[in-house]
N, C-alpha and C positions, 0 to 999 in steps of 0.2 A: 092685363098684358098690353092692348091697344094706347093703355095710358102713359104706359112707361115707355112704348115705341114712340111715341109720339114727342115725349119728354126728351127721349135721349137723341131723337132726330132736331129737337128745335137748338139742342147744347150745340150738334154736330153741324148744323148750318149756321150757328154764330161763329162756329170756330174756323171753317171754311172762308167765311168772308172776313174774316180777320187775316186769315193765309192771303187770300185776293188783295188785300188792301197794303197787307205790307209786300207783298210781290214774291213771295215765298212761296216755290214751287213743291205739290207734294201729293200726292194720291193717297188716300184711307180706304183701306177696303175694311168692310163690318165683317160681326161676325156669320152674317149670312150671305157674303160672297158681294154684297152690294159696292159698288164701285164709287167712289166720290174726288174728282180732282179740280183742283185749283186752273185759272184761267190761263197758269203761266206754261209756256212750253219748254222740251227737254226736261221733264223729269226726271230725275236722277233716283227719286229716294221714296219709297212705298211703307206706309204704315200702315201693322197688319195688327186690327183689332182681337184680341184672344177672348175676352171678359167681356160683359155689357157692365163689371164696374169701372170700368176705363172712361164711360160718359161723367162720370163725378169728377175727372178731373177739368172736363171742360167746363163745368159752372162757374171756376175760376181759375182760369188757367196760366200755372206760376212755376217756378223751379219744383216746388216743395211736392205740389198734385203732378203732376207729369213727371218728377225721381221718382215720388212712391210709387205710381200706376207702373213704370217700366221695371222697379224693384221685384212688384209682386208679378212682373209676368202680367199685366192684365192688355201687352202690347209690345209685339216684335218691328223691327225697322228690318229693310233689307238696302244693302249699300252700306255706306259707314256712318257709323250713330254719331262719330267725333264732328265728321262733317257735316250733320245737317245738324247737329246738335249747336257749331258756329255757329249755318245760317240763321237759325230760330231766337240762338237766347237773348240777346242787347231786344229787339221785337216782342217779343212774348214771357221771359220765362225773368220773370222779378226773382231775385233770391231771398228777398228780404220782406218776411208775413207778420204780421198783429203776436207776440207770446201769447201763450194760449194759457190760461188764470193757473190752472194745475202745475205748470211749467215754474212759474213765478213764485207761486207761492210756497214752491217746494223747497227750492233755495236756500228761504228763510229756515227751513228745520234740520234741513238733513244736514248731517255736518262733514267739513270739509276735506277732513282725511279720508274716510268711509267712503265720498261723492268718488274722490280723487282716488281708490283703489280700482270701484268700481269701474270705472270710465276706461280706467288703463286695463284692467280685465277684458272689458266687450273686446277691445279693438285688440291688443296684443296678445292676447292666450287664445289667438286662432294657431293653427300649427305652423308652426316655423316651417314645413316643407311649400306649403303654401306662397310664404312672404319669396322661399327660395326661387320659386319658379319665373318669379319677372322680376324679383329686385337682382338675382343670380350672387357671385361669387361673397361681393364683399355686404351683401346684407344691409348694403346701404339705403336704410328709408330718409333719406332726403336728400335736397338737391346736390347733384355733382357736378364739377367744373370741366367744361370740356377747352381743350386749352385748341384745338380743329375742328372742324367741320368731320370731320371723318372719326375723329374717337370715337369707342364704344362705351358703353355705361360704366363699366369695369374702370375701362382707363379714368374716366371721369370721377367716380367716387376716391380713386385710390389720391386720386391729382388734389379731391377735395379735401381729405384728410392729410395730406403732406401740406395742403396750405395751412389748416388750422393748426398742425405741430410747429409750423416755420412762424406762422405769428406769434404761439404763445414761446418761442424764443426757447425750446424746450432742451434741457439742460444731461447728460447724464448723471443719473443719481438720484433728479430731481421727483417729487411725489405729485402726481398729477389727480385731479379729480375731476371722473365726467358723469353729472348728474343724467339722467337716464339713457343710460347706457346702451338699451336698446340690446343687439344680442350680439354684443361685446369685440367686432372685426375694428371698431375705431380704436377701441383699450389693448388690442393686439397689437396695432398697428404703430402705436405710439411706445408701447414695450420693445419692440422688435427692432423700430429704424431708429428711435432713438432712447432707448436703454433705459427710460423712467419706470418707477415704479407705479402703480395705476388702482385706485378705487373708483367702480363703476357701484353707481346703485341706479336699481329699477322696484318698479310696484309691478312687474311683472313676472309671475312662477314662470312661464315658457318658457321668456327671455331667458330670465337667467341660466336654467337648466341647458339652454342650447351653447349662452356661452363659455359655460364652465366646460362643457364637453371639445368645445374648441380650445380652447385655453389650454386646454390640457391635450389637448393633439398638437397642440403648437411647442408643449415643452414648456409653458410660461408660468404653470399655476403659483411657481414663488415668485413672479414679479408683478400678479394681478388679483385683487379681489373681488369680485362680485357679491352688491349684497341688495335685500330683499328691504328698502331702506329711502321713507318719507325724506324731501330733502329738509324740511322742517328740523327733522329728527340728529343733525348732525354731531350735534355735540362740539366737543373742547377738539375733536383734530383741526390741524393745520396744513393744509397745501399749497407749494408753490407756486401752480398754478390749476387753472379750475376752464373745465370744458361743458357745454353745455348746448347739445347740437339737437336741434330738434324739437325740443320738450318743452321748452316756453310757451309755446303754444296752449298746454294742459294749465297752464300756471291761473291765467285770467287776471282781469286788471284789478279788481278787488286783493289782490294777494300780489301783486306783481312787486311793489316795493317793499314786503314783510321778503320776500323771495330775496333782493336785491342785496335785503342788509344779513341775511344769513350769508349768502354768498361771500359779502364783503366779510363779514366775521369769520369764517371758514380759510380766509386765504391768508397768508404770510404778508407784511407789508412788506411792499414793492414787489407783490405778485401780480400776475395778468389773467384774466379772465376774459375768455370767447365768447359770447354769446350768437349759436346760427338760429335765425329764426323766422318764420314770416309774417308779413308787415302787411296790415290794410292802410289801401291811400283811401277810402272813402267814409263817409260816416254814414253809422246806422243810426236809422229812423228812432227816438225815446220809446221805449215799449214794441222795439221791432225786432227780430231777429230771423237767423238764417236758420229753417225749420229743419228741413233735409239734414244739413250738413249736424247739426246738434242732436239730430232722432238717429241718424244711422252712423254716421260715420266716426262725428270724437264728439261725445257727449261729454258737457262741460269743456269744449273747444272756445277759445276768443282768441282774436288775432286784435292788438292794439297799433297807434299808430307810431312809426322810427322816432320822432320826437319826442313822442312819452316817452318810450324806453327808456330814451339816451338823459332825458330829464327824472324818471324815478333813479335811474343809476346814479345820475351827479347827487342826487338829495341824499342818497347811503353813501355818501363817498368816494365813490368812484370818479376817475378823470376819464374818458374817452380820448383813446386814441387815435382810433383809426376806423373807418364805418365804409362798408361796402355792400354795393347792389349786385344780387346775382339775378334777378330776375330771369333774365334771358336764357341762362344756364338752367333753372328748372324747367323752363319750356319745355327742352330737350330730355330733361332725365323724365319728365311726366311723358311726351312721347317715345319715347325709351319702353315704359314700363307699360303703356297703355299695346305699345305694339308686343310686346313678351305676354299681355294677359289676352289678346286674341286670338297670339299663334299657337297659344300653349294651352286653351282654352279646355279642351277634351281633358287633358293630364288636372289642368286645375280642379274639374267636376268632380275629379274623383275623390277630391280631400274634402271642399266644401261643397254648399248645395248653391244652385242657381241663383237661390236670391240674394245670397255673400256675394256670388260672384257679380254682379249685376249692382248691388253699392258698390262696391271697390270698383268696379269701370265706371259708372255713369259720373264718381266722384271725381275720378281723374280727369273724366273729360271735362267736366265741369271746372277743375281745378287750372286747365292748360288755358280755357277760354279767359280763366279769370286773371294770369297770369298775362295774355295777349294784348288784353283791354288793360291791363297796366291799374286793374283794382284791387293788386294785391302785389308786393315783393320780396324778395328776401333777400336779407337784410346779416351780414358777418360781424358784430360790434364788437370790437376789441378796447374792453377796460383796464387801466391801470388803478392799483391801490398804492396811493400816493404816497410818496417814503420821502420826507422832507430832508434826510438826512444821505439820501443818493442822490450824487453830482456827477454819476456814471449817464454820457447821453446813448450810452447802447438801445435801453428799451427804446427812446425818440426815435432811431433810424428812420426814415423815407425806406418805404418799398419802391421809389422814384430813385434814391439814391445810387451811383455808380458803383458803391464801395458797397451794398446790401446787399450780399447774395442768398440769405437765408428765405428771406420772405418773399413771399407771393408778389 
């Protein structure tokens, strides 16, 4: 026992003088009531050892051993984790660790539809009342456009899916398709205000089950279908145009231009295709990855970088349009939902356990910092599928133009 006090005291004074040297104020208290602060004054923020396996994470201390130690509980903050979570991480907290051989090697076997069920499984067949409690009305998991300072999340989502219908120029009558659909308020939304008919596919049972029950409180089940449906898998239909909000992300750069030229096969020429999706400015280390985020949160997650995209889309075919940054806009919707999964904390316990709840926050704070520091964005691509024989300049319009009033 002497051996392992001793051990776990020598981690906890390297990690102290590491707090001292980058000027980072903070008090640790163990778990035997031991008191330990940093040289800096005004302390704002106390860290309360639960576990003595909480010491393992200071042997190397990185995003990936301090997510997981705060994951399983082996350590409470008092004050707000978002903020000292700022002041620490650019200092202390690398996201980027060694893949670990079993990680890598597995890759190579498991194959890629089976990977890509499962993946969407962990993360989306948690219960939909869950996602309800901080994403609220419209179920929107990703970022919303807030067109004030003062919109609510709501107005924001809703704002965000009237831009993506105004860009894809959406027509009544027209057949629209949104690869993973997610739990079906954007395929509502586009049947409702503008009268197209709608195929949503998802690799998620929840999803779908939630949105077919909406769908059908809304009146709409003949103007939408939901189905349970690889986008691989599409087959011979044709749509006029093709939505694709969020899910890029599941795709990975390995598959991202087999993804591209389905899409482009899938759409009518002279149709348009949305892609919303988030974008790293930074590059990873060969043989490095973000451990955290691919252990807990979207296993099989990559984010590529805006120029790939826009270059695997031109090499299927595709012409770009029109390419915009929301960056700043998820800020807001990640503090949006980080402040809904605080206040609503108690209601959330009772669906999931502490340690769901605890990845889905430590993720988002993670996510808002990473957003801050401008290491990540997102990214609205708007493609055309080039019709050599259309001299119509409608789809060209400027969203700058005086005479444009559809689009964003």
């Amino acid at each position: 026992m002497k051996a392992h006090v001793k051990k776990d005291s020598f981690f906890l004074k390297k990690f102290i003088q590491r707090l001292n040297y980058e000027m980072i104020p903070l008090e640790i208290i163990d778990t035997n009531g031991h008191k330990y602060s940093t040289a800096q004054k005004n302390i704002k923020h106390k860290l309360f050892i639960r576990d003595r396996k909480f010491f393992k994470a200071l042997i190397s201390p990185d995003a990936f051993s301090f997510g997981e130690a705060y994951v399983k509980g082996y350590f409470d903050i008092s004050g707000s984790i978002k903020e000292l979570y700022e002041l620490v991480c650019d200092k202390l907290l690398n996201t980027d660790q060694r893949k670990r051989g079993l990680t890598f090697l597995s890759s190579f076997f498991i194959k890629s539809r089976e990977k890509e069920k499962a993946n969407i499984a962990y993360h989306y067949n948690v219960s939909s009342d869950f996602y309800q409690l901080f994403l609220g009305e419209t179920m929107g998991y990703t970022c919303g456009y807030y067109v004030s300072e003062n919109a609510t999340m709501d107005n924001a989502q809703n704002e965000k899916m009237d831009i993506i219908c105004r860009k894809l120029r959406l027509k009544e009558g027209e057949k629209l398709l949104d690869i993973g659909c997610g739990w079906g308020k954007f395929a509502v939304y586009a049947a409702k205000q503008y009268n197209v008919n709608v195929t949503g596919i998802t690799l998620s049972l929840e999803q779908k089950k939630y949105a077919e029950k909406w769908i059908e409180n809304q009146g709409l089940s003949h103007k939408i279908d939901i189905k349970i449906l690889n986008y691989r898998d599409l087959g011979s239909d044709r749509f006029d145009k093709i939505s694709c909000v969020g899910m890029s992300e599941h795709v990975g750069k390995a598959n991202m231009l087999n993804f591209f030229k389905i899409v482009h096969k899938s759409l009518k020429k002279g149709g348009l295709f949305l892609q919303h999706t988030i974008t790293t400015n930074t590059s990873t280390k060969k043989g490095h990855e973000n451990s955290f985020l691919l252990k807990y949160m979207f296993p099989g997650g990559e984010l590529m970088f805006e120029h790939d995209l826009v270059s695997l889309a031109s090499s299927s075919g595709f012409e770009l349009l029109n390419a915009e940054n929301f960056r700043t806009h998820y800020m807001k919707t990640l503090n949006d939902w980080i402040g809904r999964m605080e206040k609503r904390k108690g209601k959330l316990l009772k669906i999931v356990s502490d340690n769901v709840y605890r990845i889905y926050h430590v993720f988002f704070i993670g996510s808002l910092i990473s957003f801050k520091s401008k290491e990540i964005s997102l990214f609205q691509n708007l493609f055309y599928k080039t019709d050599t024989d259309n001299t119509s300049t409608d789809t060209f319009l400027s969203p700058y133009s005086k005479n444009e009033t559809r689009l964003a």
